[in-house]
N, C-alpha and C positions, 0 to 999 in steps of 0.2 A: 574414812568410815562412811558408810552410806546413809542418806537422809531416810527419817521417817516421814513417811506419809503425815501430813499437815493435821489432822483430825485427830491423830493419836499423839499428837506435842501440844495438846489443849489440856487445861487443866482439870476439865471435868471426866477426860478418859485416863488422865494420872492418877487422878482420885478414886480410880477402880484398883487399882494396882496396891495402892498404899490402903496400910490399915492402921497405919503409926504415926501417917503426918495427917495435919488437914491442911488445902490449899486456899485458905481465907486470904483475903487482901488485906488483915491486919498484921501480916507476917513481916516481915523486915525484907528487905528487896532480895539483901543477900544472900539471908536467908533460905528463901523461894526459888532464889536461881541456884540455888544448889540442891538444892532436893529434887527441881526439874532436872537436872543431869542425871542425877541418882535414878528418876524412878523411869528416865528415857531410855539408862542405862538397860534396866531391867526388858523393856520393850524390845530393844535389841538382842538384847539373848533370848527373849522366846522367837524372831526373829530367824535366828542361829540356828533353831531347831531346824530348818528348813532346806539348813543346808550340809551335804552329807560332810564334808572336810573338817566342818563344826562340832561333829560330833565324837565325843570322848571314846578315846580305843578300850577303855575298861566295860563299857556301855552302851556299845553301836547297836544292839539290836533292842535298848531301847525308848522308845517315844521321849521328850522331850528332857535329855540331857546332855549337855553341852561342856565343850571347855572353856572356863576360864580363867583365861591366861594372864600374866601380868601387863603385855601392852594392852588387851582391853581394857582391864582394870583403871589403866596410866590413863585410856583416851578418858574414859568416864569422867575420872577426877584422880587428875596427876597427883594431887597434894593430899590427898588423904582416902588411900584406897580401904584402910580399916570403916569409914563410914557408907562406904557401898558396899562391904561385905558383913557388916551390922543391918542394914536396911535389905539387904535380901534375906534374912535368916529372920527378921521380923515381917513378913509378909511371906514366910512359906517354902520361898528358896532351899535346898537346902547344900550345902558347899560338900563335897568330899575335899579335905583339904591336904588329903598324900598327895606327893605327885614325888617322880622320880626324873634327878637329872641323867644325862646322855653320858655317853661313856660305854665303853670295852664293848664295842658294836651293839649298844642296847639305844633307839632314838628315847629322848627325854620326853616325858608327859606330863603335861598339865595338870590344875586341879581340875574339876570335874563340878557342872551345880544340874541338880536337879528340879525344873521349872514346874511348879506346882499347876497341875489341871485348872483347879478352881480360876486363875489368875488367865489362862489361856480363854477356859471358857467365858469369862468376864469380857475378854479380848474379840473373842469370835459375836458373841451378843450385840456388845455395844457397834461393830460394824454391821448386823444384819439389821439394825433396826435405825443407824444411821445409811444403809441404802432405800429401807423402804420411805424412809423422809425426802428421797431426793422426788427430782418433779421428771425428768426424763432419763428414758434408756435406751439404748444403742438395739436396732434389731439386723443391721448387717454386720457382714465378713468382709473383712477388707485387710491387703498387705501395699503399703506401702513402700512403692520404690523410688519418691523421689532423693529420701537420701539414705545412704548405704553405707555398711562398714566394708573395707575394703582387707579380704582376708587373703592376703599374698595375690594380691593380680582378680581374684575371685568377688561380686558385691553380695555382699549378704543383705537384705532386707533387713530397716533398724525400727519400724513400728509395727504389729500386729493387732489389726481391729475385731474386735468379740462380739458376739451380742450377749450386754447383761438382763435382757429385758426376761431369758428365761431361768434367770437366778433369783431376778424379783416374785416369778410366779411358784418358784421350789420354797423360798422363804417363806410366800404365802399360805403355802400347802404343810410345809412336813415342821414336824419340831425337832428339837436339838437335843441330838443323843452323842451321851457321852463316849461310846463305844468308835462314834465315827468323829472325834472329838479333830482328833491329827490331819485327817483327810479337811474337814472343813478350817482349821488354819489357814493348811496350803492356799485353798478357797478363798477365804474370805481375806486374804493378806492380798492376793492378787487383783482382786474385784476393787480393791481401793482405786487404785490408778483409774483403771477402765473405767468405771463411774465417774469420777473425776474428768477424763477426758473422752469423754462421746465414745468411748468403749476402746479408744484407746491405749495401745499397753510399751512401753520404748522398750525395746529389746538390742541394748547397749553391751559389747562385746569386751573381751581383750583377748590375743595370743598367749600362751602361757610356753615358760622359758621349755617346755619340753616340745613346742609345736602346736598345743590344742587349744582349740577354741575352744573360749569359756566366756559364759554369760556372768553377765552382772548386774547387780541391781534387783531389789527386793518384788520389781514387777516381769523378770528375767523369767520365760516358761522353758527354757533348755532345761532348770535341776526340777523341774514338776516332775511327779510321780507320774506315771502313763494313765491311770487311774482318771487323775484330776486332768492332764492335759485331753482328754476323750473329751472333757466335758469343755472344756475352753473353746477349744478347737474341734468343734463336733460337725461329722463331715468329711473330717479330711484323711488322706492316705499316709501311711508309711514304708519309705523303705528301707531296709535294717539290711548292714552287715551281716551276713553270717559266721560265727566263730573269727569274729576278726582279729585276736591276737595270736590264736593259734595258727591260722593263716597267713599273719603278716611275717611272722619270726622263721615259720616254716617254710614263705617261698624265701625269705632273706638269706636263707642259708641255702638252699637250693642255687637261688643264683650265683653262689658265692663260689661253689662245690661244681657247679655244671649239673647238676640232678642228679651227680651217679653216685646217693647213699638214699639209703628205700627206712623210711620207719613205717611200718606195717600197721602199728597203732593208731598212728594218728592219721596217717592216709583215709585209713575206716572210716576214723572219727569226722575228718572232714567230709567224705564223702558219703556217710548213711549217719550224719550226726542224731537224726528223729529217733530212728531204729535204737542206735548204741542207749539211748536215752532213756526211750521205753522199757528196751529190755533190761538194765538196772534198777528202774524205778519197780518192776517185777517184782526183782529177784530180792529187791529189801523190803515192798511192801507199803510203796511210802510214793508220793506225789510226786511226778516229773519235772516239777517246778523245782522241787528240793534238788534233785539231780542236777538238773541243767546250773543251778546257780554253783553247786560246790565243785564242777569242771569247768564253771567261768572262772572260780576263785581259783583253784592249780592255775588256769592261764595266767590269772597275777601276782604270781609266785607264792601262793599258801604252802604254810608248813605243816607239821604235825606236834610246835610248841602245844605247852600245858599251856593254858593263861587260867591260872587260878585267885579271879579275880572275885571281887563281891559287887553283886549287881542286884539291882532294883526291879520290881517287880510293876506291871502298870497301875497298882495301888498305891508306890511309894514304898514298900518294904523291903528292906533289906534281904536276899540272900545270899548264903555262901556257895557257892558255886564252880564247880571244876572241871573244865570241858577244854574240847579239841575245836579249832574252827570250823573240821570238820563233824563234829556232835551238835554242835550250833546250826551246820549249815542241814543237815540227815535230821535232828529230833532227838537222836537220843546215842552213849557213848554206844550199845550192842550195834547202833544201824553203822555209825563210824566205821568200827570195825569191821563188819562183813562187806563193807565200800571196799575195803582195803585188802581186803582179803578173796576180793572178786579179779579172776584171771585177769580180763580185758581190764581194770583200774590199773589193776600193778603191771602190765606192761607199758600201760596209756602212761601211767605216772616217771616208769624208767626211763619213757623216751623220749619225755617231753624233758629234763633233766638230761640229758644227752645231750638233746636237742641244744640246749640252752646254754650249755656248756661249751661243746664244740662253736657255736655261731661266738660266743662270748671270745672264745683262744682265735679266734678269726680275724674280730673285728679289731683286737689288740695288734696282731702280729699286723697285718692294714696299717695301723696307729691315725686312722685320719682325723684332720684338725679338729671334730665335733669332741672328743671325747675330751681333748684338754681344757678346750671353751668352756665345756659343759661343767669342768670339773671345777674351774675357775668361778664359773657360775656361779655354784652351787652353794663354794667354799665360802661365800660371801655372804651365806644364809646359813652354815652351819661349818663352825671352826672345826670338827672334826673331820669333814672332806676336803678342806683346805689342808689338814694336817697329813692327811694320810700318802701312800704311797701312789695308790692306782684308785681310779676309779670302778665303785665295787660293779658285778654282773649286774643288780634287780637295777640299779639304776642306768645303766647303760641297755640293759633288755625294754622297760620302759619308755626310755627313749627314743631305741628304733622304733618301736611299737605306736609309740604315739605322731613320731615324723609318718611311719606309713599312714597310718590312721587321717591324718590331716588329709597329707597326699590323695587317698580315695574318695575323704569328705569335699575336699575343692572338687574334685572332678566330676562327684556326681551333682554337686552345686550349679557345675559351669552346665551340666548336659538335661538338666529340668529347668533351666531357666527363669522364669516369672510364673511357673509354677510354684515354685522354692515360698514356702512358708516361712519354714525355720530348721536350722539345723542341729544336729545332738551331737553329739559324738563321735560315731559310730553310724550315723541313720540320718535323713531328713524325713522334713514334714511336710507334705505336697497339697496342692488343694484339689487333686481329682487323681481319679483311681489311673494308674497306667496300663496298659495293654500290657501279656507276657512280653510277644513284642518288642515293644517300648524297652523294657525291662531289660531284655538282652541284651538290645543295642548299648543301653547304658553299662550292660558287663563287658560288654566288649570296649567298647568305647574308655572304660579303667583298665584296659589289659593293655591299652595302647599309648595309652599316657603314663603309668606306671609301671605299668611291671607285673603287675597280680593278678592273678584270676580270684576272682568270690564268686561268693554267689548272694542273690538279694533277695531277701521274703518283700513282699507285697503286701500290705493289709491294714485294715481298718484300724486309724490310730487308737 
């Protein structure tokens, strides 16, 4: 489990949290040290909020609810998990405590707690008024490369330096609105470190079993919102994959085939994706933002499940609620369906499900060693794919997906060199703008080392 920042394992910022103990020194030691687990615990899960894999699949869309699970529960306090789940309900927490176990291909979910505002904003307070106490602030940019993670042959830079000197001057300036409650966590959780260490931030890494690089660590700006990282890293450039799984799985099967099957849909889509985008966000009436995120979600295999689930409101209230991922992703179920019922959608959707299919009957008939490893892998984290017969498509689509994904991410790592800030996913973060140029060279330059063609936007983080 990862360490809290030292300022928030003190007693007097515990004492914000609880409203049911008090932390006098006449407490019994043992007492004291278990109620410090308890109320650390709590500190972690608004923590959680921050991170997207943390958040409950009944509840993802919204702010500050989390799953928790029984091994957090175990790390909290192995011996008596019923008094950490008594001490969050007495301070505002509040537990959804259905969960559903796994079985007849349904994945098992956790309970679900909902982290009360007040307690967060208690949280963002006590850090803004413990940075304006400090005596100095960081006012350059700096990437450190004397030591490096090293991501297959490739060094990724492991500290990035901020200037908080103009966080000191926004806290002097603006007051704390509840509305921007979420964005100034992000914020003010990350500003720990950096204050702490001359503006300092360890951007500590691991590979993850499908290939992708994944940050870690509560001072980690890979899961920042692009929002928040503009402001960290203000200055710097980006440059972004375009449609990079519908691109990776489409030349994957190209190459497989020799190129000679044509999908008309997704050819388009790759190549006038802005157009395809505009002209639907048109034709429903509704933001291209909306658009573009719910044909990112078909790239990672959305369905058209009911999840008729009951979710919370950013008040805390309860409703009952019946929606399509894609009514979640459009606004409302009428926009769903005219999505759906839109020509270019419904061929886009048959042939990326073609697609997906056919590369899936490929890569079996192949049978190469990754998919038993993987299976092996996996089964070792969940008895049901150890049980089963084959290993399903979404996780073998996944897979490719992310081994290519990696594969593009080293290489454009290796071809900006010690410009390389930091990297996402899909994208890095440069510290000066690149020429088209430039740009091209580095598509070219992935076409020759990989296998792919993309294409890369260029722009202001």
């Amino acid at each position: 489990m990862e360490d809290l920042p030292d300022i928030l394992q003190t007693d007097e910022f515990r004492q914000l949290l609880r409203d049911d103990f008090e932390f006098t020194p006449n407490k019994h030691k043992s007492t004291l040290n278990k109620e410090r687990r308890l109320t650390d615990g709590m500190t972690r899960l608004m923590f959680n909020a921050l991170k997207k894999w943390e958040r409950h699949a009944r509840y993802e869309e919204i702010d500050f609810v989390v799953r928790l699970t029984r091994d957090f529960q175990r790390s909290v306090c192995s011996s008596d998990q019923k008094a950490f789940q008594k001490a969050l309900e007495h301070n505002g927490f509040v537990i959804d405590h259905q969960f559903f176990r796994g079985g007849r291909g349904r994945r098992g979910e956790s309970k679900a707690v909902t982290i009360p505002r007040s307690r967060v904003q208690r949280a963002v307070h006590f850090i803004r008024q413990w940075h304006l106490s400090q005596q100095q602030d960081n006012e350059e940019f700096d990437v450190d490369w004397q030591k490096t993670f090293d991501f297959k042959g490739v060094q990724i830079p492991n500290r990035v330096r901020i200037n908080t000197r103009i966080f000191r001057n926004e806290i002097e300036q603006t007051k704390e609105e509840d509305n921007k409650l979420f964005e100034d966590w992000h914020l003010q959780s990350r500003l720990i470190d950096a204050i702490q260490n001359s503006g300092w931030l360890e951007q500590n890494y691991r590979v993850s079993l499908f290939g992708r690089l994944v940050g870690t660590g509560i001072s980690s700006l890979q899961s920042c919102p692009k929002k928040i990282l503009s402001r960290l890293l203000e200055g710097c450039w980006q440059l972004d994959v375009n449609t990079a799984s519908l691109v990776i799985l489409y030349q994957e099967y190209q190459q497989r085939t020799g190129g000679k099957e044509s999908f008309p849909a997704l050819e388009e889509f790759i190549a006038n994706k802005t157009r395809v985008r505009q002209t639907i966000s048109e034709h429903l009436g509704i933001e291209v933002k909306a658009v573009k995120q719910t044909f990112t979600a078909i790239g990672f295999g959305m369905t058209r499940r009911i999840t008729p689930y009951p979710i919370r409101d950013r008040t805390g209230t309860v409703v009952n609620y019946q929606a399509t991922t894609l009514s979640r992703n459009l606004g409302s179920e009428e926009n769903a369906v005219r999505f759906l019922e839109h020509e270019f959608v419904q061929q886009y959707w048959s042939e990326y499900q073609e697609l997906t299919n056919k590369l899936t009957k490929r890569i079996r008939k192949e049978n190469p060693e990754w998919i038993q490893h993987l299976k092996i892998e996996l089964g070792k984290q969940d008895s049901r794919v150890a049980s089963s017969r084959i290993l399903d498509k979404r996780k073998m689509m996944a897979f490719l997906f992310q081994q290519g994904e990696a594969r593009i991410l080293r290489s454009i790592c290796r071809q900006v060199g010690q410009s390389l800030v930091l990297p996402k996913h899909d994208a890095v973060v440069v510290n000066r703008r690149f020429s088209d140029q430039e740009v091209f060279r580095i598509e070219q330059g992935i076409q020759e080392e990989t296998g792919y063609r993309i294409q890369l936007s260029n722009e202001v983080i």
